[in-house]
N, C-alpha and C positions, 0 to 999 in steps of 0.2 A: 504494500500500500504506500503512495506516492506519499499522499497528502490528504486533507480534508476540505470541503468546503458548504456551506449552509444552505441545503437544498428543503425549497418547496415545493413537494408532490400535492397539489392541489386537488382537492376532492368534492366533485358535484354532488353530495348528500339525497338530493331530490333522485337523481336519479339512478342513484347507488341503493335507494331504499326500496324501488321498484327491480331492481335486475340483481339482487343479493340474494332472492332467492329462486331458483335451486344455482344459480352460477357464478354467483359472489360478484365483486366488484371486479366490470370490467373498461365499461365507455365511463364508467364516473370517474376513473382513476387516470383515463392517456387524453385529458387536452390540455394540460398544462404545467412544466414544471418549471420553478427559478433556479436558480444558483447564486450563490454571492459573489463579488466582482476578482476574487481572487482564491487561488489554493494552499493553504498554510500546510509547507512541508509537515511532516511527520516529526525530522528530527528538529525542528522547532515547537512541537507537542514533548516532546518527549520528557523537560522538567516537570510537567503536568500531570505526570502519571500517577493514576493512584488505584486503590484495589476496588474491585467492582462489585456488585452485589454477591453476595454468597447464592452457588448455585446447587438446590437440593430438589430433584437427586441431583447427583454426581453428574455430570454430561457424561455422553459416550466420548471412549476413547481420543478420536479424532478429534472432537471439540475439546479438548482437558488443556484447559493454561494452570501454568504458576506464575506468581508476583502480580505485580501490579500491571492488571490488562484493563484495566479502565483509562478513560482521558476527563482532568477537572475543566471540564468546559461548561462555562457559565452563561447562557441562552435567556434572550428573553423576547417577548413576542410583545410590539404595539399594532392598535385599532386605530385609526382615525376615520369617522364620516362625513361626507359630505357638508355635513353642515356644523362640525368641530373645526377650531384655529387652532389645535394641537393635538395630536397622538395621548390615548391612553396608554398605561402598562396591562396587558391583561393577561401574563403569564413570564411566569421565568421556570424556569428549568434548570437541569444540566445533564450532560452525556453520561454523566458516572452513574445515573440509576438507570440506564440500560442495563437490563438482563444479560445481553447476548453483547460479548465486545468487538468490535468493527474486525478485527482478525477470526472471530468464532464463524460470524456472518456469512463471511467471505469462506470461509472455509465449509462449511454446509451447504452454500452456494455451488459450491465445485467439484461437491464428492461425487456426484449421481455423472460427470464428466463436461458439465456446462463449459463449456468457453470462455475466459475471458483474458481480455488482451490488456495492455497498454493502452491508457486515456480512456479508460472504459469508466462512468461513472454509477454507481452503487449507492443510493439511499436506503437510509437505515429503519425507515418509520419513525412513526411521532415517538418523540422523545418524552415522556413524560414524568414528574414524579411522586411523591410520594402523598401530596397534601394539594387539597379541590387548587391552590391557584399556583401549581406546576405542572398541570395540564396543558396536557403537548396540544391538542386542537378545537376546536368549536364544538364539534360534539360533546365530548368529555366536559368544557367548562360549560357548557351551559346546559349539560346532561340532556343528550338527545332534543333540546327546544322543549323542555319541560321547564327550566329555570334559567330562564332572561340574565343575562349579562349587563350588568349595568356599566357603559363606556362614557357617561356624562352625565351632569343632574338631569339631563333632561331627555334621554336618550338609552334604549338597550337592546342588546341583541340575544336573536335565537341560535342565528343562522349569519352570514354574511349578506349582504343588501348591497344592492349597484351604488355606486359610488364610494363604496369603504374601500379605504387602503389600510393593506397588512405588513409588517413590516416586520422584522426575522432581524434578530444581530444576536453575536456570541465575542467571546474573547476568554482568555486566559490570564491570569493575575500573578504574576511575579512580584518579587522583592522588588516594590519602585519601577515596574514597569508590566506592562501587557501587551499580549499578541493577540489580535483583532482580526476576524473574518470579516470585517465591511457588512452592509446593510443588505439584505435583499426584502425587496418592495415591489408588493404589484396592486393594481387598483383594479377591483370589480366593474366592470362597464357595461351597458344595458344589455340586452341581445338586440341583433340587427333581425329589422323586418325584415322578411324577401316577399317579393310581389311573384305571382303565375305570371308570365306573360303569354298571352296569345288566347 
């Protein structure tokens, strides 16, 4: 593994709800992913490392790490709508309460003999953790559109609404300094009519 960088695999909920069952998420999950503006090497992770959740049972063989297979990456996710002059905070996270660490991933990925090459990129899933507001995505915090999000006094969400922009940053906290994935931002925008012609 090269590097890391803060990807959003964006999820159409509407129509992930309707085609989940019997064939899970398929058109809600491929029209749109981000990435953040750069790749933080790995051995610039590497002071970061720390031990990941304890895994019971034991993985099989092939997934068995020792030391510290986690990464202290500190994540957080803002809201802004349309009609907000500033972004809320509506989640923070971090990579260390992953279950599975980006080497396990990748390596379960491969055993069955998948392919993968050079510059090939791998998302990990929502990261989420342990307490209602380190909840990796919309669903989870606002628990399926049963409990509204509150993003301003005057304003809350179930779901994402046209006009809201999301925004994705992480970094790493060293002695007197940090290492930063950059911002990834995308903004919900209406659907386009199409007219029949003829």
């Amino acid at each position: 593994i090269f590097g890391m960088v803060i990807v959003n695999d964006w999820s159409a909920r509407d129509i992930q709800k309707w085609e989940y069952v019997p064939l899970g998420p398929f058109l809600a999950k491929n029209f749109a992913t981000s990435i953040s503006p750069w790749v933080v090497p790995m051995a610039a992770l590497a002071p970061f490392r720390c031990a990941g959740p304890v895994q019971d049972p034991v993985p099989l063989p092939y997934l068995r790490q020792s030391g510290d297979n986690a990464v202290d990456i500190h994540l957080e996710v803002h809201l802004k709508s349309a009609q907000m002059s500033a972004a809320a905070q509506i989640s923070q996270s971090n990579l260390k309460y992953m279950y599975w660490s980006v080497e396990q991933q990748l390596a379960h990925h491969t055993v069955s003999g998948c392919n993968v090459r050079p510059g090939d990129l791998m998302a990990s899933g929502t990261i989420s953790g342990p307490t209602p507001d380190s909840y990796g995505s919309m669903l989870e915090l606002a628990w399926r559109g049963t409990k509204p999000l509150k993003i301003s006094p005057s304003e809350t969400r179930s779901f994402l609404q046209d006009g809201d922009t999301l925004s994705l940053t992480g970094w790493c906290k060293g002695d007197g300094y940090r290492v930063g994935f950059g911002e990834v931002s995308g903004k919900i925008l209406p659907a386009v009519s199409v007219t029949k012609q003829g």
